[in-house]
N, C-alpha and C positions, 0 to 999 in steps of 0.2 A: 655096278649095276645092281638094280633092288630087281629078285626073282619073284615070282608070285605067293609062293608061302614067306618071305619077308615079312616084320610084322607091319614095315612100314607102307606094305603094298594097300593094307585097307584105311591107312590114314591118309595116302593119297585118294585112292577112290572117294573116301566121303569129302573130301576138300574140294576135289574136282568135277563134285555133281549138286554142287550146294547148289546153284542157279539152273543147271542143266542137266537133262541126262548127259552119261558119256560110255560109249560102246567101247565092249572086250577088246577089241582091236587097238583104239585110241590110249587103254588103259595099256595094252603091251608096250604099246612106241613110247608113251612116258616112264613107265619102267625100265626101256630102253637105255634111258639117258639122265636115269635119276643117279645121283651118288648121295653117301649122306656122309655128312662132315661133321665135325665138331668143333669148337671155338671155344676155349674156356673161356671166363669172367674175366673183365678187361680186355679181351683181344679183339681186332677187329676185323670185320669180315671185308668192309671196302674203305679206306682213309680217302681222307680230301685228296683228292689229285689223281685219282687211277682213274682209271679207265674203266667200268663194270662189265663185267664178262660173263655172268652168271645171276639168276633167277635164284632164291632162296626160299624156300617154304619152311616154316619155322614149329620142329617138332616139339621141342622140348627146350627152355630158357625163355629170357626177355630182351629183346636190342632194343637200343637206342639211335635215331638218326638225327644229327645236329651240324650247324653251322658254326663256324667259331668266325668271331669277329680280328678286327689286328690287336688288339691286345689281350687276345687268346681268352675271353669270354663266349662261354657257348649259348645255344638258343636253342630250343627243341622244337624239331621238325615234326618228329613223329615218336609212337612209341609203341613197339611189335611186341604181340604176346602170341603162343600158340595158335599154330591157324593160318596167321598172318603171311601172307608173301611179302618179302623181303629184298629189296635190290634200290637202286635209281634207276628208275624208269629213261628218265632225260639223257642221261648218258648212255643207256643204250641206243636208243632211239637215234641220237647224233652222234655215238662212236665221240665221245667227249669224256676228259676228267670230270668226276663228280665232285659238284660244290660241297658235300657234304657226307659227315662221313657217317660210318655205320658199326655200330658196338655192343659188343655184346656185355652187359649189365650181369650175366647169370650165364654158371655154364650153360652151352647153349648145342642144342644137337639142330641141326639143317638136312635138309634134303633139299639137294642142287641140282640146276637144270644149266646145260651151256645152252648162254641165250640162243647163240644162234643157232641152233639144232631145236630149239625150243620154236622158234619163230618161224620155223621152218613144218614144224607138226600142225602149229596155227594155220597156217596157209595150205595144209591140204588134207588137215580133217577139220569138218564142218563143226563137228559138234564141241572140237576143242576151241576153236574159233569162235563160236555163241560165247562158251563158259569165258574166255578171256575179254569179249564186249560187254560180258554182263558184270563181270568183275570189276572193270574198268569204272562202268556205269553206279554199280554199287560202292566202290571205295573212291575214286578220284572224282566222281563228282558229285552225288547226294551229301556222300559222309563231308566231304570238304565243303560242300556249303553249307552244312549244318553247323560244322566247327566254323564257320566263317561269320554265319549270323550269331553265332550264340557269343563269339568274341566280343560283339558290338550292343547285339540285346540285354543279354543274360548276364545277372552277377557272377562275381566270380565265385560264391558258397553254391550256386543252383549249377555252375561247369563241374565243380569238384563232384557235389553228389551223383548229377548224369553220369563222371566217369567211375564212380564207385559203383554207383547201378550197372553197366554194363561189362566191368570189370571186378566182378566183386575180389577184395582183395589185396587190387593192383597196390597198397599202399601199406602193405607189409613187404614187397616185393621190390619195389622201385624206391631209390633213392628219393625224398622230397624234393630236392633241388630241381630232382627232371620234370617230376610232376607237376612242381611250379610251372617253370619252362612253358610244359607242354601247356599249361590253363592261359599262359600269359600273363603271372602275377609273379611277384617276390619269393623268393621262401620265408620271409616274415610275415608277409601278408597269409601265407596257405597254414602258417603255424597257426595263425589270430587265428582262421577260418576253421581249423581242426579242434579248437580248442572251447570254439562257438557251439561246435554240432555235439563234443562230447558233454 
């Protein structure tokens, strides 16, 4: 349980008022039920096949979320940096194995929600309820349609730059193979495209 002078009590409040306000009270019941984990590099927080149980908000490291095909070739799904919540949604949602697993690239520190106690605050405070619609709203389906046109419109040097501008950095930190992955190109291709811009 994170107490109030924690120092991770004020990285949840700012996380959880990005969209909405969120009252004293809603902030105790998520401190309630926050724990904070840790995960060294290479470990993983959910492998293909489990079941997710748990809401991750991602203090400190980088995860990776990918698909592996049958001859054990992977594909990037996503790619979490501070800030980021962290889980399979789908598998909570239907109490299912997730298709997809989740790893941690960088030691990596969490602060975890048991979903269901989590979904349970959702549904009977209002204001956590807004910030989870609005969350929803701004990552699952603006951001995913934007990465969805821009797969189809945009070259793949004008993908790379967009994710260096909003992540500056990310490319001292993440392996190129994921980065690849995650544009949709080669890591041959993102080396040409690296090699273009230098």
């Amino acid at each position: 349980m994170i107490t109030e002078n924690d120092p991770y009590n004020q990285f949840i409040k700012t996380t959880f008022t990005l969209d909405t306000p969120l009252s004293e009270e809603s902030l105790a019941a998520l401190l309630s039920i926050a724990q904070v984990e840790t995960f060294p590099k290479n470990s993983f927080l959910l492998p293909v096949g489990k079941t997710a149980r748990k809401v991750h908000l991602l203090y400190q490291g980088a995860i990776i979320a990918y698909f592996l095909d049958h001859d054990g070739n992977t594909y990037n799904k996503n790619i979490f940096l501070e800030g980021d919540f962290v889980g399979s949604t789908v598998s909570y949602l239907t109490n299912s194995p997730s298709k997809f697993a989740l790893e941690a690239i960088e030691d990596c520190t969490v602060i975890s929600f048991d979903y269901q106690a989590y979904r349970k605050l959702i549904e009977t405070h209002a204001d956590l309820k807004n910030f989870y619609i609005a969350y929803l709203e701004r990552n699952w389906v603006i951001s995913k349609e934007k990465r969805e046109i821009a797969l189809v419109m945009e070259s793949a040097g004008s993908r790379y730059l967009q994710l260096l501008k909003e992540h500056p950095g990310i490319d001292e930190r993440i392996p190129l193979r994921h980065i690849a992955s995650h544009l949709g190109i080669t890591p041959t291709q993102l080396s040409r495209i690296r090699k273009e811009f230098k």
